[in-house]
C-alpha positions as a Python dict, from the first residue, in 0.01 Angstrom:
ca = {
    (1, 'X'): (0, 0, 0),
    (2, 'X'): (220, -109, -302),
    (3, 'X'): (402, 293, -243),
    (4, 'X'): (505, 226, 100),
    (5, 'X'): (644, -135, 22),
    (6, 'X'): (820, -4, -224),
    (7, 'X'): (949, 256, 12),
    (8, 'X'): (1028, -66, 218),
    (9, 'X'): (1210, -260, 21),
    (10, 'X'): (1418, 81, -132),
    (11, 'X'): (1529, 153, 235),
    (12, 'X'): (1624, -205, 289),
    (13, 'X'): (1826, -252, -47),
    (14, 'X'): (2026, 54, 32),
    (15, 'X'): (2092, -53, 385),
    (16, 'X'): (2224, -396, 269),
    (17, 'X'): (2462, -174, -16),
    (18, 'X'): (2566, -10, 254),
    (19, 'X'): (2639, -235, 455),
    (20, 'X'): (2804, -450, 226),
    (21, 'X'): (3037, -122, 176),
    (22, 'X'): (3140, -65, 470),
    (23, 'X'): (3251, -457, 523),
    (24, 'X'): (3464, -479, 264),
    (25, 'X'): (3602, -85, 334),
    (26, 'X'): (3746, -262, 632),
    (27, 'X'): (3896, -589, 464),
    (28, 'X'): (4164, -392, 279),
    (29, 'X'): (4315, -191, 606),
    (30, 'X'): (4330, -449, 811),
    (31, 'X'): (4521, -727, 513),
    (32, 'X'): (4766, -416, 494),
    (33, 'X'): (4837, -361, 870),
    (34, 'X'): (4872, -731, 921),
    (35, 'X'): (5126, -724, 648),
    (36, 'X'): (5304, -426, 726),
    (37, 'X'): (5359, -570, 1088),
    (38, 'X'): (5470, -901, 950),
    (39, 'X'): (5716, -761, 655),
    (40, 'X'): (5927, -528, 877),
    (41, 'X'): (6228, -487, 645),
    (42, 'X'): (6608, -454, 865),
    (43, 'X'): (6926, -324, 678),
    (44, 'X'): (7192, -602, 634),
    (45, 'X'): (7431, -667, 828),
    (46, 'X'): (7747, -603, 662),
    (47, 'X'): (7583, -224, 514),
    (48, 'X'): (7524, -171, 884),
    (49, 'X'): (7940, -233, 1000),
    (50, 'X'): (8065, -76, 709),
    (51, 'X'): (7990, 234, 812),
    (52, 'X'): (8264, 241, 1008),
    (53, 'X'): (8541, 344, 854),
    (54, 'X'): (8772, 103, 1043),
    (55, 'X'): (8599, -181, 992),
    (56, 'X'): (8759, -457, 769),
    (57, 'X'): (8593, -765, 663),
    (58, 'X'): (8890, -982, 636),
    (59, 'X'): (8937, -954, 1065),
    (60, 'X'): (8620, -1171, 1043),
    (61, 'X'): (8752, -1513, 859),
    (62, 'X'): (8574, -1867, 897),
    (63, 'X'): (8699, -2071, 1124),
    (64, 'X'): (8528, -2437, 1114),
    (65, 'X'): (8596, -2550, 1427),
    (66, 'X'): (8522, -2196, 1635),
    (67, 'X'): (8181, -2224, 1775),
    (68, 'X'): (8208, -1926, 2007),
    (69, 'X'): (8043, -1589, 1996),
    (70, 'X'): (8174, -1255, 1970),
    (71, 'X'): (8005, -931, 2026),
    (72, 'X'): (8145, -653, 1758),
    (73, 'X'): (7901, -372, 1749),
    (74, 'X'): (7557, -226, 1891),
    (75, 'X'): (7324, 14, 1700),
    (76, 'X'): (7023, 191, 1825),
    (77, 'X'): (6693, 221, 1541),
    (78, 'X'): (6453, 528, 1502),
    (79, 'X'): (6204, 255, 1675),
    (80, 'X'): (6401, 228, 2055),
    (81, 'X'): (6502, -131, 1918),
    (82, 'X'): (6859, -257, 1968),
    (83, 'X'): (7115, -450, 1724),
    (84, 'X'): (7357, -662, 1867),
    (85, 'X'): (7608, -781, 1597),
    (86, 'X'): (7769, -1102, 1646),
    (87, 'X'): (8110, -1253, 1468),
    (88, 'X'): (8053, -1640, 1456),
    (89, 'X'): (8393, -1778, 1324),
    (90, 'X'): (8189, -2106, 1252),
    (91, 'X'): (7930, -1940, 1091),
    (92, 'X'): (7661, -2156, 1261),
    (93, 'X'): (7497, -2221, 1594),
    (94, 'X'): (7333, -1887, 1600),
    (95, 'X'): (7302, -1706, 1948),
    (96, 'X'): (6956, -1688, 2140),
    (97, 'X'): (7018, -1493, 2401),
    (98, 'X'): (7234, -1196, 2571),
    (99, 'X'): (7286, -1067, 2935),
    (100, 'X'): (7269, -683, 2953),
    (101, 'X'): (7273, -418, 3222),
    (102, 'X'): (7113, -69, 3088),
    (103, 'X'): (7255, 78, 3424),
    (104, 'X'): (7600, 99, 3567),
    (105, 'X'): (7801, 115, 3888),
    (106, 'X'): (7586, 37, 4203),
    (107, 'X'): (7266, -15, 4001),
    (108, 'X'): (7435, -274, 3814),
    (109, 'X'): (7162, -537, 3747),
    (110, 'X'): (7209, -767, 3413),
    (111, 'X'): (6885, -928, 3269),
    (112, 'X'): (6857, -1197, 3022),
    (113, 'X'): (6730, -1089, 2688),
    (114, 'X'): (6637, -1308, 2373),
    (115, 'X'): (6778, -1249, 2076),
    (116, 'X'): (6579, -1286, 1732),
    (117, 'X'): (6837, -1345, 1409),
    (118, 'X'): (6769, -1065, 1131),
    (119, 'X'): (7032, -1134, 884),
    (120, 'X'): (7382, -1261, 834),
    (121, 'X'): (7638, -1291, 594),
    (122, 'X'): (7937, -1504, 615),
    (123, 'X'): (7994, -1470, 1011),
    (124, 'X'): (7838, -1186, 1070),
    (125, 'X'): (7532, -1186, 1202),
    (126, 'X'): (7265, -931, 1333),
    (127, 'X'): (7021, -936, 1587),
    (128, 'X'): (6715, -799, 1752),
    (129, 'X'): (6676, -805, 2130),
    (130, 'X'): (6369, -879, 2221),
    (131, 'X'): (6184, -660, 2470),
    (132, 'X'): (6443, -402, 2548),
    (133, 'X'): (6301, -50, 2421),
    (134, 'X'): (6619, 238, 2399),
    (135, 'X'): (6554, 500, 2666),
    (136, 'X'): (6525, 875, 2592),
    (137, 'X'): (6834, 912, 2814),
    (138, 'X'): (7111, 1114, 2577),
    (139, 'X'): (7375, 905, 2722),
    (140, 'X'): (7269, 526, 2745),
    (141, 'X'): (7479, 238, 2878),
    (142, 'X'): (7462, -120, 2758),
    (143, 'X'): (7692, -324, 2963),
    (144, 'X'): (7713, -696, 2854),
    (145, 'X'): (7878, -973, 3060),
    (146, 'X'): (7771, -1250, 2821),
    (147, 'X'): (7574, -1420, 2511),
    (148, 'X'): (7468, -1739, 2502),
    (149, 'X'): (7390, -2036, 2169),
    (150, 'X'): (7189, -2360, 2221),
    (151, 'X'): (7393, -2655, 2389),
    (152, 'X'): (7547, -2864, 2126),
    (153, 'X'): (7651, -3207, 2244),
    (154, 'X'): (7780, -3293, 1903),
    (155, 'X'): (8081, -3017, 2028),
    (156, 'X'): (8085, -2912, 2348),
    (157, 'X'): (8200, -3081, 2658),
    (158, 'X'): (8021, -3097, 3002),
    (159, 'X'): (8107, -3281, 3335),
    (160, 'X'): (7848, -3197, 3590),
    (161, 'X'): (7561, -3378, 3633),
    (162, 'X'): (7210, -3245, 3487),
    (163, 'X'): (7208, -3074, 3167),
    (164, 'X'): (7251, -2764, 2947),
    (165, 'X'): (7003, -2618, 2760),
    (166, 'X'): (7253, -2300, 2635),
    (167, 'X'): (7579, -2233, 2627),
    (168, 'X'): (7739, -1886, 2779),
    (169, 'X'): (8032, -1685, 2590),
    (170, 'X'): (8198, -1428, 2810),
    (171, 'X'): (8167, -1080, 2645),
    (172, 'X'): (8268, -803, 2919),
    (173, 'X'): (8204, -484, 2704),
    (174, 'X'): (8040, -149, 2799),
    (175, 'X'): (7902, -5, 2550),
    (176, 'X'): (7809, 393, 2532),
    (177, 'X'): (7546, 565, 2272),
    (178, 'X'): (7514, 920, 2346),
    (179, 'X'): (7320, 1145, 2126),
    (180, 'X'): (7401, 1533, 2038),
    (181, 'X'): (7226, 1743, 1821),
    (182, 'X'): (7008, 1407, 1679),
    (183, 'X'): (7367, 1222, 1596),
    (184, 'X'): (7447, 917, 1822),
    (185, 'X'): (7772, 818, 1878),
    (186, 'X'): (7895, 476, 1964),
    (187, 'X'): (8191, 403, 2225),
    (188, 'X'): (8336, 63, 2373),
    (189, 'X'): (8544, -8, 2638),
    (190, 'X'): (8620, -346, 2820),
    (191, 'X'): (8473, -444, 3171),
    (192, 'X'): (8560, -729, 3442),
    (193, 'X'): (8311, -1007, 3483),
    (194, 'X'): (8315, -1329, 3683),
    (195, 'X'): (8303, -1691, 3526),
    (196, 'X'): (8102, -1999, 3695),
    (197, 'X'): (8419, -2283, 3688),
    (198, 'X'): (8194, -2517, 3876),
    (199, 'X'): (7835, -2568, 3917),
    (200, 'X'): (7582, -2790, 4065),
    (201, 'X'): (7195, -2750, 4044),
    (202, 'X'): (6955, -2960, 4256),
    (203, 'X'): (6683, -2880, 4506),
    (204, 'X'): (6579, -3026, 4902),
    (205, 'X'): (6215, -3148, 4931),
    (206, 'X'): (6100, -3094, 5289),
    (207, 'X'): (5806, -3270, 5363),
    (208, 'X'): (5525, -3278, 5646),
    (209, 'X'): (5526, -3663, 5744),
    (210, 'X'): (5227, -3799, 5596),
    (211, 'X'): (5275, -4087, 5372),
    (212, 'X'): (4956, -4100, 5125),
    (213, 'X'): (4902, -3752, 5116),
    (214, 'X'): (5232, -3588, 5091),
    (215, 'X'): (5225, -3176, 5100),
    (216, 'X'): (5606, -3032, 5078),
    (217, 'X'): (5846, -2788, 5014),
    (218, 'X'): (6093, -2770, 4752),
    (219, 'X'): (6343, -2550, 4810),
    (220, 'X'): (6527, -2518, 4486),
    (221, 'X'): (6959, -2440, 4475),
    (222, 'X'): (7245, -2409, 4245),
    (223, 'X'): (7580, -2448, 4372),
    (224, 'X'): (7957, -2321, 4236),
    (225, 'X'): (8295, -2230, 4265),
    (226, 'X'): (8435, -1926, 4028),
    (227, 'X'): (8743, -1785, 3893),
    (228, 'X'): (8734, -1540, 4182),
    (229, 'X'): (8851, -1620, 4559),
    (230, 'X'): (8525, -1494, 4719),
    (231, 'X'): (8590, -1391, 5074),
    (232, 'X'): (8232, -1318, 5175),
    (233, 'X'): (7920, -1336, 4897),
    (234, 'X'): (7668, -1044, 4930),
    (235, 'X'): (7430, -1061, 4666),
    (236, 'X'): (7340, -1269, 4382),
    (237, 'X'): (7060, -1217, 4087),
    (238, 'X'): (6993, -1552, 3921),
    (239, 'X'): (6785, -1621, 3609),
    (240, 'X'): (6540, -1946, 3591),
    (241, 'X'): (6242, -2080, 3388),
    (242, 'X'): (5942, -2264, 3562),
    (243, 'X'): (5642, -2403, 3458),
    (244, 'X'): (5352, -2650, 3653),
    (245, 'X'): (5310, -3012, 3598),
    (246, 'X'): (5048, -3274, 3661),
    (247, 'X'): (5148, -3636, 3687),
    (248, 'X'): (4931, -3902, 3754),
    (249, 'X'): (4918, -4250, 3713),
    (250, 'X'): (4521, -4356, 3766),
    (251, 'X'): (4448, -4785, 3749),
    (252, 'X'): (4085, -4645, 3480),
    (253, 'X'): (4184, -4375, 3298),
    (254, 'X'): (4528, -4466, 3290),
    (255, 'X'): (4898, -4254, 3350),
    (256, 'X'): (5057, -3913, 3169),
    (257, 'X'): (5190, -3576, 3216),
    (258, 'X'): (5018, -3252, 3196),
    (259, 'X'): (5279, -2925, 3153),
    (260, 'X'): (5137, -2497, 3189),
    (261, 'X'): (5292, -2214, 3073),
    (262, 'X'): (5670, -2158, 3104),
    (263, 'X'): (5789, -1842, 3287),
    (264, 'X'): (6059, -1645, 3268),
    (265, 'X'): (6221, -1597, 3640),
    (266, 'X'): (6484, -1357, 3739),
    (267, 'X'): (6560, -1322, 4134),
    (268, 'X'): (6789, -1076, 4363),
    (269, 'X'): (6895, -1301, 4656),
    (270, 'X'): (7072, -1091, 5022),
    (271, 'X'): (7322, -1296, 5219),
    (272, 'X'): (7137, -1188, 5542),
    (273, 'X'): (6761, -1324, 5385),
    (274, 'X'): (6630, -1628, 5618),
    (275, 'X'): (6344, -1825, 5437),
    (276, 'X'): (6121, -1976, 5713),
    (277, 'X'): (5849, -2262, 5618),
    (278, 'X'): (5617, -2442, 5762),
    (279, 'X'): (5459, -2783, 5616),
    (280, 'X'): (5173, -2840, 5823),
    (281, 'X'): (5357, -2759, 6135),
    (282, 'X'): (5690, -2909, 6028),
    (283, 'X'): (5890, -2571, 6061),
    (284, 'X'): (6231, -2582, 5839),
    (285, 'X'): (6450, -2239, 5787),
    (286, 'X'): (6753, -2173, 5592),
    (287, 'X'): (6946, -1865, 5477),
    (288, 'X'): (6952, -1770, 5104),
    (289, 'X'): (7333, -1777, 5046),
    (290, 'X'): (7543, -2028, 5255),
    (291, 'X'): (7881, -2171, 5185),
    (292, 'X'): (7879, -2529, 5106),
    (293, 'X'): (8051, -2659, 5416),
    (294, 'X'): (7736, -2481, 5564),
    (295, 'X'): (7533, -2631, 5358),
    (296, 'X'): (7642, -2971, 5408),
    (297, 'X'): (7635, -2923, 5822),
    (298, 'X'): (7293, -2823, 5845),
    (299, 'X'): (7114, -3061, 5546),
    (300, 'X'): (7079, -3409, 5565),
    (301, 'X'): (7194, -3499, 5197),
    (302, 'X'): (7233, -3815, 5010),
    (303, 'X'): (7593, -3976, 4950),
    (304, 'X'): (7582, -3851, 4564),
    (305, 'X'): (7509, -3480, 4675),
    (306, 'X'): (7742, -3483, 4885),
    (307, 'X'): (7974, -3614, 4596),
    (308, 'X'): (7834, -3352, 4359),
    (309, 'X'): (7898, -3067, 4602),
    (310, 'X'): (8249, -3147, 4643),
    (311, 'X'): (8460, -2889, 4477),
    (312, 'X'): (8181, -2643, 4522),
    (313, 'X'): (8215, -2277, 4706),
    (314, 'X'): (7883, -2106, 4733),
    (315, 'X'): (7519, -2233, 4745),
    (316, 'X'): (7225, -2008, 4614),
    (317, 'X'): (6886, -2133, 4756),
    (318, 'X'): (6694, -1905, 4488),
    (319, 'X'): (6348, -2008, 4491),
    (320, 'X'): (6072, -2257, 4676),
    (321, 'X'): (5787, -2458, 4548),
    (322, 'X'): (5523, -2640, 4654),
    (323, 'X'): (5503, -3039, 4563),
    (324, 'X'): (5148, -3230, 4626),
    (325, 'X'): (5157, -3580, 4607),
    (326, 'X'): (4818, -3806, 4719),
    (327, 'X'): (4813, -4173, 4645),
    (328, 'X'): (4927, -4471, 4788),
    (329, 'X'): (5274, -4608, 4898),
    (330, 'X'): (5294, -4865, 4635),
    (331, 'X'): (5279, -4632, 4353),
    (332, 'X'): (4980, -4823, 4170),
    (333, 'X'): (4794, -4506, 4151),
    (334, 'X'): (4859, -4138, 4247),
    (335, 'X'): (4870, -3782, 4180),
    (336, 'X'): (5142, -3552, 4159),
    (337, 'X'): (5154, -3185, 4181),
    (338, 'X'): (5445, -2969, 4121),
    (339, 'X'): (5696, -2703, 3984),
    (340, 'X'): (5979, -2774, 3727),
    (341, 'X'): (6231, -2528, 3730),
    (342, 'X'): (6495, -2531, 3487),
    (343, 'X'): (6766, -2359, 3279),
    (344, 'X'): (6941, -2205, 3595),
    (345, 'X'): (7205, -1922, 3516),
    (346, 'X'): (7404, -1681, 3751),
    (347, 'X'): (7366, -1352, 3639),
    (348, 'X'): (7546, -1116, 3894),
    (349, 'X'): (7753, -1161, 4173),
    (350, 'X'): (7840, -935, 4433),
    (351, 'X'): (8104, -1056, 4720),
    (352, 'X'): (8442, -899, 4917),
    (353, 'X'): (8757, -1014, 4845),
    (354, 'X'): (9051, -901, 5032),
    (355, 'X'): (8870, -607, 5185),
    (356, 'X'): (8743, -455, 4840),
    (357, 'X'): (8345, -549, 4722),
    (358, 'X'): (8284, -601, 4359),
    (359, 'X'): (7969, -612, 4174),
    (360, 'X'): (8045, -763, 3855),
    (361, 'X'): (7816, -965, 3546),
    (362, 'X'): (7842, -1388, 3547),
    (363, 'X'): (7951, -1559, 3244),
    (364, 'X'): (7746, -1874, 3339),
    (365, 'X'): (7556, -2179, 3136),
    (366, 'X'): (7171, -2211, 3166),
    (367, 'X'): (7176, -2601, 3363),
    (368, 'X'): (6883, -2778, 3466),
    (369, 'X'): (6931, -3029, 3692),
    (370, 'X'): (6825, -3411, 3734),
    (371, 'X'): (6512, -3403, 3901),
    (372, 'X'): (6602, -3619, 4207),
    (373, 'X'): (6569, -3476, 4576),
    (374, 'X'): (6920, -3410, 4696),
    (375, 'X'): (6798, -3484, 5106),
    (376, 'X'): (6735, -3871, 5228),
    (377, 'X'): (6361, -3861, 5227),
    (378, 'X'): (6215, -3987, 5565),
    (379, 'X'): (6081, -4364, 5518),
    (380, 'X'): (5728, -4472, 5633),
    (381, 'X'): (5700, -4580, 5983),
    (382, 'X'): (5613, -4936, 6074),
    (383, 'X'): (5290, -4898, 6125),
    (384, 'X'): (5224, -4725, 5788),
    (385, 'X'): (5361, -5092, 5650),
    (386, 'X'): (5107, -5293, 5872),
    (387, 'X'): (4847, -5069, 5807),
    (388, 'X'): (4888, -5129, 5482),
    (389, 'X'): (4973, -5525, 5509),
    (390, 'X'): (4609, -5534, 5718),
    (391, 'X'): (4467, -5366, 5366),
    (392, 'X'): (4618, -5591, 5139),
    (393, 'X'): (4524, -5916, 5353),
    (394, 'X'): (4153, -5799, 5385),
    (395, 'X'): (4133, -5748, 4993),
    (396, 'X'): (4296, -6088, 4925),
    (397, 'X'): (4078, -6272, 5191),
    (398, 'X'): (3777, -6336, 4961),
    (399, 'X'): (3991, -6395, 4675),
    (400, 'X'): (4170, -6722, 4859),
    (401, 'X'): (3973, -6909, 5053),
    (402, 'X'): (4237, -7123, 5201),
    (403, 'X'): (4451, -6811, 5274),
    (404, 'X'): (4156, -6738, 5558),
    (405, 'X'): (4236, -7056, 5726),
    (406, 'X'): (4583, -6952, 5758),
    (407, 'X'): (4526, -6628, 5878),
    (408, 'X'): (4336, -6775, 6179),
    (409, 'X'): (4512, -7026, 6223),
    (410, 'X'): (4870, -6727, 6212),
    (411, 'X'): (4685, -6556, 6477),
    (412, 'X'): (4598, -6819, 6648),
    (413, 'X'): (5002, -6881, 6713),
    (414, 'X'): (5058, -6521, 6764),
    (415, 'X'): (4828, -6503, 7026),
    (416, 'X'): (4943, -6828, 7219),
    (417, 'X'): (5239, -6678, 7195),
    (418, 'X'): (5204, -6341, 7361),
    (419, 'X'): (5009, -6544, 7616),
    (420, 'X'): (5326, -6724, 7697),
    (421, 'X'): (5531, -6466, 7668),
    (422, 'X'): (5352, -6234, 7947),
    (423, 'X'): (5338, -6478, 8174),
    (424, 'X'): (5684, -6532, 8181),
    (425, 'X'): (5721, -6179, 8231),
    (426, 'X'): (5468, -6199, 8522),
    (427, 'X'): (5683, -6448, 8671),
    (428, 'X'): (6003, -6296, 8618),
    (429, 'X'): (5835, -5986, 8800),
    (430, 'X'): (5606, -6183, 9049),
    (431, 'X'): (5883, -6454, 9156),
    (432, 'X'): (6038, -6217, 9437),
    (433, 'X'): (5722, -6155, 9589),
    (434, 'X'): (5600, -6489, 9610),
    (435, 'X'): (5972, -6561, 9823),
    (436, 'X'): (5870, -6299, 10060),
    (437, 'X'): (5560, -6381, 10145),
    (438, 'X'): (5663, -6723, 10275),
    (439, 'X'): (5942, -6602, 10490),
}
């Protein structure tokens, strides 16, 4: 007895040694692959550019009150990651994000890319671009219409209405890396793009006539004028965030604002796509890209869009959402369901002018903008208000005694009233009867 629990308790000591191992074994490799990930080490900046032998240090000076952005250089890493290096003549107000194309020609089609700063020094700055991997392509094309920095209102000016969350520089470069015998070589050559002069964002709720339980559409817009006389648009691609929100406002528990995730939206809108929606048998329709004379025709918009619009060429209807409201008309207490879309930015336009088409990159703000329906919304009908007058005097009834006295006494007036008033009408209508019966 005493052999075999010793045999036990040998067995079970080495087990828990072993065990013990094994956990710690595991510690070490996972601390170093955390780190590893974490501590990714990027060449600077200025080692990178002066490998070029024709690059000069001194074409880069500080300028205080230069804010803009200037694209310089790409470079392609041994991990399919791509540099873009920036001249900031300020030296501040780092970029966040670039529009690039990796294809050319007819399958032109920029996206927006974030940009994550790696190093600077001076005004020279380097960057990552996030979630772009290099293809295995020995010729690759990088064609980029613009870069954008945070809005600044410290700095920069802005007369439309809504606001900016980042600010676009034009950039209109092609870049080419093509790759021989494992070398890459780097070439540059300028490109056209288009630049938004004007621009108005807003959005039409279309709703499906019920008062305390509204269910609508929002059909969500952004309209402009550019540097370009546009004959005829074609196509557009436009870039927009959008993330859900809860608002409520409850008499118990009280009122706030509940927010999900944000998304990242990028759309390709066709000047011959009709949207068609129905709102619980309210039917509404609407093409995707209309002129704003269009526009205007076939919308029933407030004064102030109207205002806002003016000056405008083009409207992009890029995107609809649905809105849920329930509640009642008084606003005391409700619930609100809906979309907030944001950040709007033009990212390719492609439209005839003077009998030749052009496809070419936008050089455009991201603009959100003020969160007001742009249409007259329909008012309730007179008998939502006596409905609802009925309600109120029902609930203050028991509260005032005296108030019930009235209220008989009100209808008591109204009906003596009516009574009066119908027979006068039965006269009116009776009178030439009465004559011709005694003839």
């Amino acid at each position: 007895m005493q052999k075999q629990l010793k045999k036990n308790f040998k067995i079970n000591y080495i087990t828990i040694i072993l065990a013990i191992f094994c956990l710690f074994s595991f510690l070490p490799i996972t601390a170093i692959s955390s780190t590893k990930a974490e501590e990714t080490i990027y060449s600077n900046v200025l080692d990178d550019l002066q490998k070029d032998e024709n690059f000069n240090i001194e074409d880069y000076p500080l300028k205080e009150n230069d804010y803009s952005l200037q694209v310089i250089q790409i470079a392609e890493s041994n991990d399919k990651e791509l540099f873009i290096y920036v001249y900031q003549p300020s030296g501040t107000h780092f970029a966040t994000s670039i529009n690039i194309s990796t294809t050319i020609n007819e399958e032109y089609f920029p996206h927006n890319y974030k940009l994550t700063l790696l190093n600077y020094k001076g005004t020279l700055h380097k960057y990552l671009v996030n979630d772009l991997n290099v293809s295995n392509e020995d010729k690759r094309y990088y064609d980029i219409p613009s870069i954008f920095r945070n809005f600044d209102f410290n700095i920069d000016e802005f007369d439309e209405d809504g606001e900016v969350s980042e600010k676009s520089y034009a950039v209109s470069k092609l870049f080419t890396a093509t790759t021989e015998n494992n070398v890459t070589t780097y070439t540059c050559e300028m490109t056209q793009t288009i630049e938004i002069d004007e621009k108005y964002v807003g959005y039409l709720r279309y709703e499906n006539g019920f008062y305390l339980y509204k269910n609508a559409c929002d059909s969500h817009f952004v309209a402009f004028s550019t540097d370009y006389e546009i004959d005829m648009l074609l196509e557009a691609d436009v870039y927009y965030t959008s993330r859900s929100v809860w608002e409520y406002n409850h008499l118990i528990t009280g009122s706030g604002m509940s927010f999900g995730d944000i998304y990242e939206n990028e759309v390709h809108l066709n000047r011959y796509e009709e949207v068609n929606v129905n709102v619980w048998g309210q039917h509404y329709n609407w093409e995707r890209i209309q002129s704003v004379d269009e526009f205007i025709k076939n919308e029933d918009l407030t004064s102030s869009a109207k205002q806002s619009l003016n000056g405008k060429q083009w409207v992009l209807r890029f995107v609809e959402t649905p809105y849920d409201y329930s509640g009642d008309l008084i606003g005391w207490q409700y619930d609100k369901n809906y979309i907030n879309v944001r950040n709007i930015s033009i990212l390719r336009l492609k439209f005839e002018t003077n009998g030749k088409v052009y496809n070419l990159g936008v050089v455009d703000n991201k603009q959100t903008g003020d969160g007001v329906p742009d249409n007259n919304q329909p008012s309730p009908p007179w008998w939502v208000w006596l409905i609802l007058g009925f309600l109120c005097l029902i609930i203050l009834l028991p509260i005032f005694p005296g108030l019930f006295n009235f209220f008989v006494k009100t209808i008591e007036i109204i009906f003596l009233a009516l009574k009066w008033i119908f027979k006068g009408i039965w006269y009116v209508i009776s009178a030439p009867f009465s004559v011709v019966k005694k003839e």
